[in-house]
C-alpha positions as a printed Julia matrix, in Angstrom:
82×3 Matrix{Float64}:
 104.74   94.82  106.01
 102.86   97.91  105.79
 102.41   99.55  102.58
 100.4   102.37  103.83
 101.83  105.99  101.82
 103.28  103.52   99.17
 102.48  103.94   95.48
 100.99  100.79   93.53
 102.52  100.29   90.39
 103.21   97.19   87.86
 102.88   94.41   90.83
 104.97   96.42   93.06
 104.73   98.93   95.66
 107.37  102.06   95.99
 107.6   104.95   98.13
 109.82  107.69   96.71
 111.24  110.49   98.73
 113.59  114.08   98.76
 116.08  114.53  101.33
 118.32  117.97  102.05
 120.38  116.81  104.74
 122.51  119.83  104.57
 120.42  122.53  103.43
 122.05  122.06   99.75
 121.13  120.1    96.86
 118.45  117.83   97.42
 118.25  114.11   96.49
 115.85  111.22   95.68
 115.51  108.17   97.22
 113.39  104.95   96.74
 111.92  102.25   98.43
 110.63   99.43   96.15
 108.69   96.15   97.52
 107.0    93.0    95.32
 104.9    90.24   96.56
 107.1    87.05   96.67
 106.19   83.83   95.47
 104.27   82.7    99.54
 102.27   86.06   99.36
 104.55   88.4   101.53
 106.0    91.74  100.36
 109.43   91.89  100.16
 111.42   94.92  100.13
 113.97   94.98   96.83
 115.47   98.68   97.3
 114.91  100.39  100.95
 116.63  104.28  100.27
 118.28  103.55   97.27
 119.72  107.14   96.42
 118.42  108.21   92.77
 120.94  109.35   90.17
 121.61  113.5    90.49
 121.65  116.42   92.64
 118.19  118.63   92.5
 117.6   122.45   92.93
 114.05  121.73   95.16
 111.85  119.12   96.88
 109.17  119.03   94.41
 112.36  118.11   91.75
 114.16  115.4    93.75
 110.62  113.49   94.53
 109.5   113.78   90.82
 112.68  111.93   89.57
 112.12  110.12   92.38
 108.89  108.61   91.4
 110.56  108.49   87.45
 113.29  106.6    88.88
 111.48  103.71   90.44
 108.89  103.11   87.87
 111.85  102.85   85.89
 113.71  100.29   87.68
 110.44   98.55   87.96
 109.83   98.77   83.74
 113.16   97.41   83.39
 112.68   94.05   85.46
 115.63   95.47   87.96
 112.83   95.43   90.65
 111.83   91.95   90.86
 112.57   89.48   93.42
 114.54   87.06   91.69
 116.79   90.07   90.03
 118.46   89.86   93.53
């Protein structure tokens, strides 16, 4: 799996991300991946929406980030949470 763009962060990787599909509110997403047990990444969360509507890009991807460093601080990002 490539990680390229992703963020390192507590033994795990994440990409976050803002979408607008419709030109309104914009939201966050997140990708999350850890290393399983043989060596290979593993992806926990691919586009998991984040909590909340946000008035602008910059917004959504900041809570974003907040949001999966969160999951990953509370052990909800780890392979065997699944």
């Amino acid at each position: 799996m490539d990680l390229q763009g992703f963020t390192y962060y507590k033994d795990h990787w994440y990409e976050a991300s803002a979408t607008s599909p419709t030109g309104g509110p914009w939201h966050g997403e997140v990708t999350i991946c850890a290393k399983a047990v043989d060596g290979r990444s593993i992806k926990i969360f691919e586009h998991e929406p984040v909590p909340g509507q946000y008035f602008s890009e910059g917004e959504a991807w900041q809570h974003a980030r907040d949001y999966a460093e969160k999951l990953i601080d509370e052990g909800r990002a780890n392979p065997d949470s699944h």
